[in-house]
DSSP file (Angstrom, degrees, kcal/mol; ACC not computed):
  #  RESIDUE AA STRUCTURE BP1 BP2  ACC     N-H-->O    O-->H-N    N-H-->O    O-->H-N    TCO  KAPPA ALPHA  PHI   PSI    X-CA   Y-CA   Z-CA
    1    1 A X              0   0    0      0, 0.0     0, 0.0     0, 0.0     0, 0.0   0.000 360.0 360.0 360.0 128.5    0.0    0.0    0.0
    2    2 A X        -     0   0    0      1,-0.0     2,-0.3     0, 0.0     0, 0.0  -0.109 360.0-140.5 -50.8 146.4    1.3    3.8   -1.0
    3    3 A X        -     0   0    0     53,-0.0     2,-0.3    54,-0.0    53,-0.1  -0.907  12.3-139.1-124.0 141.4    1.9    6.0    1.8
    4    4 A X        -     0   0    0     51,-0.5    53,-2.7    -2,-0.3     2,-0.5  -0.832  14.0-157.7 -66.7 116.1    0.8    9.7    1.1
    5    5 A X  E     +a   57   0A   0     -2,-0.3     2,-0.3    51,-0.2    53,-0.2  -0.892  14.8 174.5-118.0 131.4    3.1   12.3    2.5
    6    6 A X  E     -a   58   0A   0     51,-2.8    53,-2.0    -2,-0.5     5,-0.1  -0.857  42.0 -91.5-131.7 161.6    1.8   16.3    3.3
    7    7 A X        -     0   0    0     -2,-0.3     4,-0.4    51,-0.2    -1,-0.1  -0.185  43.5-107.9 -55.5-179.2    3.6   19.2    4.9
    8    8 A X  S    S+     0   0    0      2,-0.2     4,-0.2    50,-0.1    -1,-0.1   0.827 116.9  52.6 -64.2 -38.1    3.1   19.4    8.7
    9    9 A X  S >> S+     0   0    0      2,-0.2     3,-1.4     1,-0.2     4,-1.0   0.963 112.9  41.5 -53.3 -85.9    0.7   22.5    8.3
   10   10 A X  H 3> S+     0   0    0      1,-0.3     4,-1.1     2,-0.3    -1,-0.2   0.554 110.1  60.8 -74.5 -28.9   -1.5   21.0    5.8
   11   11 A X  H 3> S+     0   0    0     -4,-0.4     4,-0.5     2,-0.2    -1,-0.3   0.723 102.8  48.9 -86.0  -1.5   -1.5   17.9    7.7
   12   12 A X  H X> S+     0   0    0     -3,-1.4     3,-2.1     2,-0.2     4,-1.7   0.966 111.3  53.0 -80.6 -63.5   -3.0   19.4   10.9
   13   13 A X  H 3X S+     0   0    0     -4,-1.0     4,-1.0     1,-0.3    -2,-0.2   0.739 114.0  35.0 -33.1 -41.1   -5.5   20.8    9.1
   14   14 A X  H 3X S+     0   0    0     -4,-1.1     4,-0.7    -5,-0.2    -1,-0.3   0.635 113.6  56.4 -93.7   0.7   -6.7   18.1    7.3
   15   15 A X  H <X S+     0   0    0     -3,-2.1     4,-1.8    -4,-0.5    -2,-0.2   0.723 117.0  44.2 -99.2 -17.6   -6.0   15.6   10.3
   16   16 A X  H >X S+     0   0    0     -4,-1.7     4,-1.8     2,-0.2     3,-0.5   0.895 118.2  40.3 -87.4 -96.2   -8.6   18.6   12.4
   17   17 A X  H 3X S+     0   0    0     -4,-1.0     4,-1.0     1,-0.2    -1,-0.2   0.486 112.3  52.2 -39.5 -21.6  -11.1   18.9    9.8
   18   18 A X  H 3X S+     0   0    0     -4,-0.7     4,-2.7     2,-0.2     3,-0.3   0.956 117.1  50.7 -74.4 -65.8  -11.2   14.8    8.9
   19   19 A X  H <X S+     0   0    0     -4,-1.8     4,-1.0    -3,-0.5    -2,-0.2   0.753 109.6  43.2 -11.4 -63.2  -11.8   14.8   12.8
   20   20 A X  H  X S+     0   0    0     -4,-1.8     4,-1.2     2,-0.2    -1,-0.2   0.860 113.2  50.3 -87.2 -32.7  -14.6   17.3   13.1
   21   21 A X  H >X S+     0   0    0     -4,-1.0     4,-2.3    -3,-0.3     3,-1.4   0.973 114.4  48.2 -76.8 -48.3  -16.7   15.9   10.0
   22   22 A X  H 3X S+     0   0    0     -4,-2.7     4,-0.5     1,-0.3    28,-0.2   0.833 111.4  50.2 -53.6 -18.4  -16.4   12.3   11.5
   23   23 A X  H 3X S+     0   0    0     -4,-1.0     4,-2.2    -5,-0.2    -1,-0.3   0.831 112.8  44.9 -88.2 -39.1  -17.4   13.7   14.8
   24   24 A X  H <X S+     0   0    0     -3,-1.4     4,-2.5    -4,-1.2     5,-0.3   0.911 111.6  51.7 -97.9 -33.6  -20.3   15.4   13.4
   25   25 A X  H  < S+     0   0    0     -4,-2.3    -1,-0.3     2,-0.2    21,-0.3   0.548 106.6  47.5 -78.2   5.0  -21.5   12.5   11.3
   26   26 A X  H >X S+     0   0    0     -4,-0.5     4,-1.7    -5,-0.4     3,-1.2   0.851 110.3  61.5 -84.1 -51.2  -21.5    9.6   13.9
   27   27 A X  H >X S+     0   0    0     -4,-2.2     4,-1.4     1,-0.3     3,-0.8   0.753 112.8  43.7 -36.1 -58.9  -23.6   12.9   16.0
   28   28 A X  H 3X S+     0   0    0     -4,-2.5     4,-2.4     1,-0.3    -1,-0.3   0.852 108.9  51.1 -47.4 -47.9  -25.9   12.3   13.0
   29   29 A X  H <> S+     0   0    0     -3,-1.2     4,-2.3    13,-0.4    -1,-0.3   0.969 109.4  48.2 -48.1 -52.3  -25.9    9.1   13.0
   30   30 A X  H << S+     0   0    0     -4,-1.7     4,-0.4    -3,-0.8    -2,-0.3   0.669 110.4  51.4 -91.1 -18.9  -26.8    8.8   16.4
   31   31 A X  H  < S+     0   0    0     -4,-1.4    -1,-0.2    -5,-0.4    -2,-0.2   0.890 111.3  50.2 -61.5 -37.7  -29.8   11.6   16.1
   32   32 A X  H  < S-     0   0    0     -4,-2.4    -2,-0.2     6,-0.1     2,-0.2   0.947 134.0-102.3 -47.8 -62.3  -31.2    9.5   13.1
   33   33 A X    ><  -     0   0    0     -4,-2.3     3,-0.7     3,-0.2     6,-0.3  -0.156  16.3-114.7 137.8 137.0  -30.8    6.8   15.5
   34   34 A X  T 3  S+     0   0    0     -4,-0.4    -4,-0.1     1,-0.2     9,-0.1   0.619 107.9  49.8 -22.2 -47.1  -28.3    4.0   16.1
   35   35 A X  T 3  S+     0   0    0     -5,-0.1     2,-0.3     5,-0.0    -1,-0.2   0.597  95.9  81.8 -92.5 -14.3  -30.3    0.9   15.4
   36   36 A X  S X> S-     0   0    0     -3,-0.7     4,-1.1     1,-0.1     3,-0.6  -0.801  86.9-113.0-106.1 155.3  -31.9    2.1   12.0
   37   37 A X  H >> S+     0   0    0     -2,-0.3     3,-2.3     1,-0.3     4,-1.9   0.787 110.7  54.8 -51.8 -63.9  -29.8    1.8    8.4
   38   38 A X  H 3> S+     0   0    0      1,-0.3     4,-2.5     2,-0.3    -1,-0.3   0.833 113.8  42.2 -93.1 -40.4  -29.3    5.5    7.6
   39   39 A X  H <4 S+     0   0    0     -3,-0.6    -1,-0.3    -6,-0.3    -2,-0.2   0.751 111.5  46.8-117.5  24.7  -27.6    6.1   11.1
   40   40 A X  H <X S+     0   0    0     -3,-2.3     4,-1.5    -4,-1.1     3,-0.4   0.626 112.5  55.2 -95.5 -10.4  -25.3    3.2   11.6
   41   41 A X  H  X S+     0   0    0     -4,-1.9     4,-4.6     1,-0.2     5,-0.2   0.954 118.3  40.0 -65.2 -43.9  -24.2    4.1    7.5
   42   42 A X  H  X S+     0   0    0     -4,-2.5     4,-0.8    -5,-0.2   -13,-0.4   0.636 114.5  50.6 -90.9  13.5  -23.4    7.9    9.0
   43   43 A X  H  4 S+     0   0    0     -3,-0.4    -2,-0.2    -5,-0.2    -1,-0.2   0.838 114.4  40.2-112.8 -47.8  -22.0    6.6   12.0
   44   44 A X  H >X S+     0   0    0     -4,-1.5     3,-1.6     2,-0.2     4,-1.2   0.933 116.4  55.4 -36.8 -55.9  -19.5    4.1   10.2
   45   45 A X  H 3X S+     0   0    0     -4,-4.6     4,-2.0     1,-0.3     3,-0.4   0.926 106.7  46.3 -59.1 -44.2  -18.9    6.9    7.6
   46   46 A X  H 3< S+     0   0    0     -4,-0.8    -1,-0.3     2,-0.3   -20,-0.3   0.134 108.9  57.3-108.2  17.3  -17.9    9.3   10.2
   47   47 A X  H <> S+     0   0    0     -3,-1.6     4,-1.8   -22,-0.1    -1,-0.2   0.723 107.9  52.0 -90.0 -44.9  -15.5    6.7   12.0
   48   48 A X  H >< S+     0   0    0     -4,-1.2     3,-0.7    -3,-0.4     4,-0.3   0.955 105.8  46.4 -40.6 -65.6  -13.9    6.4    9.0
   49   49 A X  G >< S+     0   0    0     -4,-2.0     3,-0.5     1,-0.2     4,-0.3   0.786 102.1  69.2 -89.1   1.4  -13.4    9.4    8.4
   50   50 A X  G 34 S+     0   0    0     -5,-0.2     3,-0.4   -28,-0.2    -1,-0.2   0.968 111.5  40.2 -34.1 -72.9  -12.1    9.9   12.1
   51   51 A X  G X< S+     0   0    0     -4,-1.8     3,-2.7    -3,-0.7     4,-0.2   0.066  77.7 111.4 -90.0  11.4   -9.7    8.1   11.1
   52   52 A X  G X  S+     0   0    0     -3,-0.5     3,-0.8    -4,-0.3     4,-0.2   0.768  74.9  63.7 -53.1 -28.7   -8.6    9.1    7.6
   53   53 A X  G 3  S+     0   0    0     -3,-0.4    -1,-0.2    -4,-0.3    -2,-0.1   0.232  77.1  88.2-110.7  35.1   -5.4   10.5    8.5
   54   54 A X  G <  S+     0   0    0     -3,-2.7    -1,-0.2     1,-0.2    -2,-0.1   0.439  85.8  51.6 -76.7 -22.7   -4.0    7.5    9.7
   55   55 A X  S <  S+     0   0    0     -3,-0.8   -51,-0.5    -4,-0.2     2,-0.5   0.637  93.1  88.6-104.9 -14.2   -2.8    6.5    6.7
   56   56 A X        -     0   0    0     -4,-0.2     2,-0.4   -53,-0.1   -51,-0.2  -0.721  61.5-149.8-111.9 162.0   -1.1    9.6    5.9
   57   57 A X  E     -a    5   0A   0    -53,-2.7   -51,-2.8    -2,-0.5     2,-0.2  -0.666  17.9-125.0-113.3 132.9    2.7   10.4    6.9
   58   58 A X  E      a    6   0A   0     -2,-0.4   -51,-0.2   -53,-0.2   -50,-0.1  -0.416 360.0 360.0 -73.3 153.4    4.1   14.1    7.6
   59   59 A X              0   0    0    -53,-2.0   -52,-0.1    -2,-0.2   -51,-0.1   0.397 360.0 360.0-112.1 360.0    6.8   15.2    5.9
C-alpha cells in the first residue's frame, strides 16, 4: 500500500477537519438513531473518516 506524504501545516489541518466531519457525522448518526440503516451508514462513515489520516505520513 502507497503512503501519502503532506507538509506538517496542511497535515494538521486536514487531520482537524477529517476529525470534526467524523465527529459530526456519527452525532448524526446517532440523532437519526443508532439501530436504523441511515444512522449506523453515518455513523460508520464518520468513523472512517475519524480516522482518515491514519494512513497519511508528515513530511
Amino acid at each position: 500500500m502507497s503512503s501519502r506524504e503532506l507538509p506538517a501545516a496542511q497535515y494538521r489541518r486536514l487531520d482537524r477537519a477529517s476529525k470534526l466531519v467524523g465527529l459530526a457525522l456519527v452525532a448524526g448518526g446517532l440523532a437519526v438513531g443508532g439501530d436504523t440503516a441511515a444512522g449506523f451508514a453515518l455513523a460508520t462513515t464518520g468513523a472512517a473518516f475519524g480516522v482518515l489520516t491514519v494512513f497519511i505520513e508528515q513530511s
